[in-house]
Every structure is written in C-alpha cells, then in structure tokens.
N, C-alpha and C positions, 0 to 999 in steps of 0.2 A: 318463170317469166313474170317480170313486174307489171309492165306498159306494152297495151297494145294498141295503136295507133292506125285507125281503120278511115281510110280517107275512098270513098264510093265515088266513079267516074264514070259519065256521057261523054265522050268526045270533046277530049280532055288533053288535046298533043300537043296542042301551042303550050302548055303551062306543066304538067303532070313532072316535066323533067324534075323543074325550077324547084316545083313545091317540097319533090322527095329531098331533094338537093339539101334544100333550108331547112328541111323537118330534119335531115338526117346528122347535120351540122348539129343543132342543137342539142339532139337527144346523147349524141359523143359528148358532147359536154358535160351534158346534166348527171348521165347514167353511164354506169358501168354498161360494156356491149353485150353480155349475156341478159340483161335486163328489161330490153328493149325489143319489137318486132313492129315492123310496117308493113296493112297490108292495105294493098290495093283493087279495089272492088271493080273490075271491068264491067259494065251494065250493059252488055252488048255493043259497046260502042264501033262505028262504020269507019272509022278513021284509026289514025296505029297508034293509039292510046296502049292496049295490049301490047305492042309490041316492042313500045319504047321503056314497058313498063319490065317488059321481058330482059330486055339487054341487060339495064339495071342491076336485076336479080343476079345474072351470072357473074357478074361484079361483087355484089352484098346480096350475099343468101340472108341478109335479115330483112330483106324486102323481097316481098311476097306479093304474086298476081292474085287473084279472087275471080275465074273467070266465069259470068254466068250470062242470061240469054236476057235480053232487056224488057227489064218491069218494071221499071221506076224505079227513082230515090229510095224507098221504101224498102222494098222487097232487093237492092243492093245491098243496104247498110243491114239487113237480117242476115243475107247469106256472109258478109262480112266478120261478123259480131260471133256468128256461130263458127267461123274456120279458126277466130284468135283465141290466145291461150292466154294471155295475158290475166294476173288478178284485179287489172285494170283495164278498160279497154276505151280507148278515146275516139268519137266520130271525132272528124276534120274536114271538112271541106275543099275542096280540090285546090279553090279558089285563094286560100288561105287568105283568108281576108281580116282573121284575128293572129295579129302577129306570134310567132310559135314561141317568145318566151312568157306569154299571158299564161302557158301551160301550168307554170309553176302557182298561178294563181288559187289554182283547182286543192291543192296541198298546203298543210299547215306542217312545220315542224317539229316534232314532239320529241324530243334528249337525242337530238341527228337524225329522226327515224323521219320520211315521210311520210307522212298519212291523211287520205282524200280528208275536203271536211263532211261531205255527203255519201249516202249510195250512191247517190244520180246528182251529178253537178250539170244544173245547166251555164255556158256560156251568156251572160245576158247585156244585152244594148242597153237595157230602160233602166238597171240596176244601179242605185246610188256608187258613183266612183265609176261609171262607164260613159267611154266618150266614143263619139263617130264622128266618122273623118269623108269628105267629099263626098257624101249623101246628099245626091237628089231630094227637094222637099218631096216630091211626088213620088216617090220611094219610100219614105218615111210615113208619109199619110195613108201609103196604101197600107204598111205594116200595123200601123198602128190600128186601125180600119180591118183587119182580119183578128188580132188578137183581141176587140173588142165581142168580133164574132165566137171567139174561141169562149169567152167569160161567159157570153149568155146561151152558147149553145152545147157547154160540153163541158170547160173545165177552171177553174176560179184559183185565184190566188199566186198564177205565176204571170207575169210584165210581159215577157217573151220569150215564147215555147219555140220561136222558129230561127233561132240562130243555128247554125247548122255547125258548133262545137259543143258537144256534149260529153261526159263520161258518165261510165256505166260500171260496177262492181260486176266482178262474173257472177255472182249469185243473180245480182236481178237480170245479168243477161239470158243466164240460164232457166230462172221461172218467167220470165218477161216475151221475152222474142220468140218461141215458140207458137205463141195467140196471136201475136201482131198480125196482122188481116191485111191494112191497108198498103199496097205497095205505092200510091203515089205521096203528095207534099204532106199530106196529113200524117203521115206515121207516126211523128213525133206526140201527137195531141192524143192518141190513141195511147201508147206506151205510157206517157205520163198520167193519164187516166187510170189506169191499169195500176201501177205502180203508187199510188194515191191511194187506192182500194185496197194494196196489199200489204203497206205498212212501211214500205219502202221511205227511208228519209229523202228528201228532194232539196235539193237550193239554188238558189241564182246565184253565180258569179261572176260580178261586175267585169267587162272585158274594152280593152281600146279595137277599134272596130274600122275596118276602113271599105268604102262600095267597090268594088271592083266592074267593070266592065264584062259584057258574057253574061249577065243572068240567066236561066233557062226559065223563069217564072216568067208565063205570059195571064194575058186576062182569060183565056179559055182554061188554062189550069190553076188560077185563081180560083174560079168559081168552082170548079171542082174540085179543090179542095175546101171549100167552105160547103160545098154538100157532103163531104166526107166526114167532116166536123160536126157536123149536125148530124151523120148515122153514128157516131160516137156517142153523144149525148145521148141520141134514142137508145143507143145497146144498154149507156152506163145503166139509164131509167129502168129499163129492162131487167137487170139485176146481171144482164150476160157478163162481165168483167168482175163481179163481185166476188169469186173468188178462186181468178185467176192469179196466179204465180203467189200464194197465200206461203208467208215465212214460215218455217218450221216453230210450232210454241207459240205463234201468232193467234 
C-alpha cells in the first residue's frame, strides 16, 4: 500500500458522502487501485456519519470506517494513522477545503517514480505560492493570532501548523503517534514538536485553500487549545519529548 488517505469525522452526514466521492475520483486517476486506501475516522459522531460511511464500504472495500468513542480531533486522527497501512499516509479533512488535486503537490517526480519531498509535509495557507479563497478577515486574524501563540509558546519556524492536510511517512507515524497526548486542536503542534526533536524532516507545502462553512472551532476551544500549546512548550522545556520517536542511527 502506497497512500493512505485518513480523513477524521464529528458529525459529518451532510458532506462525508461528497468528500469520499471526489477523493475517490481522483485517487482512480492518479493511482493504480491496489495503491491506495481511505479511511474514515468515526469520532463518535450522533448523527449517521458511520453509517453512511458503512454503505460506502460495501460498495469499495477500499474505504474503510475507523469506529471509536469521541475524543476529539486528536485522539481520531491517532486511532486513524495507527489502523492505515499505507507507506504514506495523508490526514484530510472531512471539509476538503484544499482541493484533492493540491495532493499531488506533496510529491516530486524522480525517472516516473513519485516521491514525498518530506517525512511530514505540512499543507500550508501562509506558504509562498498559496492562495485563500472566501476567508473571513476575522477568520484569518484569528489564525494568524494562534500561530503567533504557537512561535512563542511551543514551536518556531513553521507559518501554519493548523491546516488540517498533512502527510506523514509510516516511520514517523509509527515512532511519532504512539506519545501523542493531546486528543483536542493542539495535536498537531505537539507531533510536530515531537518530530522536530527527533530528526524528522518537516516542510510546508504551499496549497489553494478555500473556508468552508461548519467550523467546529469555537472561542472556548480556541483557548483550550492555546493552553494546550503552552503545556507543549512547558513538556518540550522539560526535556519530556527529547527523545521520543528518536530515528534509528540518529
């Protein structure tokens, strides 16, 4: 298995169909069908997210439910990351708000062959060559206004840690996600901290971006994740992350 394609869901039924639909189109294109796996992370959701995501499956057995009991974003995309096989494995967002052929962004072509340019490619907004599309200014000030907080309280050198398209090599999923702690917004800032310390190479890839409607980011899990952020910091200081998921010969 090349590409795994992990997209984590809260009550997620008005859209979940759509999203599989367009990721699944694309990936027939891109990749041969042995290549590829989608899997979908049920977060407990109250609504028939699971169930729609169920039918699916009996249709394409290469979409896969992830069913676990709700803990956040966080502790989804872990239990996610740990069911796929993939020697790639991509978060996605339910909301697919970066359109699915920016995928190919993530890849460079070396004599036909492709090959990530990073361990951990992040998806980035702020990245020279990335554009947003009908973003609220007061959406954008807030983001910008958290990853300031990320700089000074935790972790230096990346624009935007919180777009919610990332990939991940299975090596660093496999030394990486086992430590991951925080199950809510912060995971992200946590793993890349982590992954910082361990030698892992990281990069931003610039991505066309568009806001979608449905956020679940409110001001009361804002701030809780800006205290998440800040026990990051305090662990890294601490030396707790120093040498977690350490490469072999590192």
């Amino acid at each position: 298995m090349f590409l795994s394609v992990v997209i984590p869901a809260y009550n997620e039924e008005s859209r979940i169909e759509s999203t599989v639909e367009t990721l699944v189109e694309f990936l027939d294109e891109w990749f041969i069908d042995s290549l590829w796996e989608l899997l979908v992370v049920n977060d407990g959701s109250i609504d028939s997210t699971a169930e729609i995501v169920s039918n699916i499956n009996k249709a394409d057995p290469r979409i896969r439910l992830v069913d676990t009991l709700h803990g956040g974003k966080g502790s989804a995309v872990r239990a996610g990351m740990a069911a796929a096989t993939g020697e790639w494995r991509f978060l996605c967002d339910a909301d697919l708000s970066m359109p699915a052929e920016n995928l190919k962004r993530f890849f460079k072509c070396i004599d036909g062959v492709l090959v990530p340019k990073f361990d951990i490619s992040i998806a980035s907004r702020e990245a020279t060559g990335a554009r947003r599309f009908n973003e609220p200014r007061s959406r954008h000030i807030k983001g910008r206004l958290f990853n300031y907080a990320v700089k000074i309280l935790a972790l230096r050198g990346i624009e935007d840690t919180q777009c919610g398209f990332k990939m991940f090599s299975a090596e660093s999923v496999e030394k990486l996600f086992p430590h991951q702690s925080l199950g809510g917004w912060a995971f992200d800032v946590e793993l890349l901290v982590m992954a910082k310390n361990s030698g892992f190479t990281i990069g931003e890839i610039p991505i066309d971006w568009y806001f979608r409607e449905g956020s679940k980011m409110t001001l009361s899990r804002g701030l809780i994740a800006v205290l998440d952020v800040a026990r990051v910091g305090f662990n890294n200081i601490l030396g707790r992350y120093g040498l977690v998921g350490r490469k072999s010969g590192s």
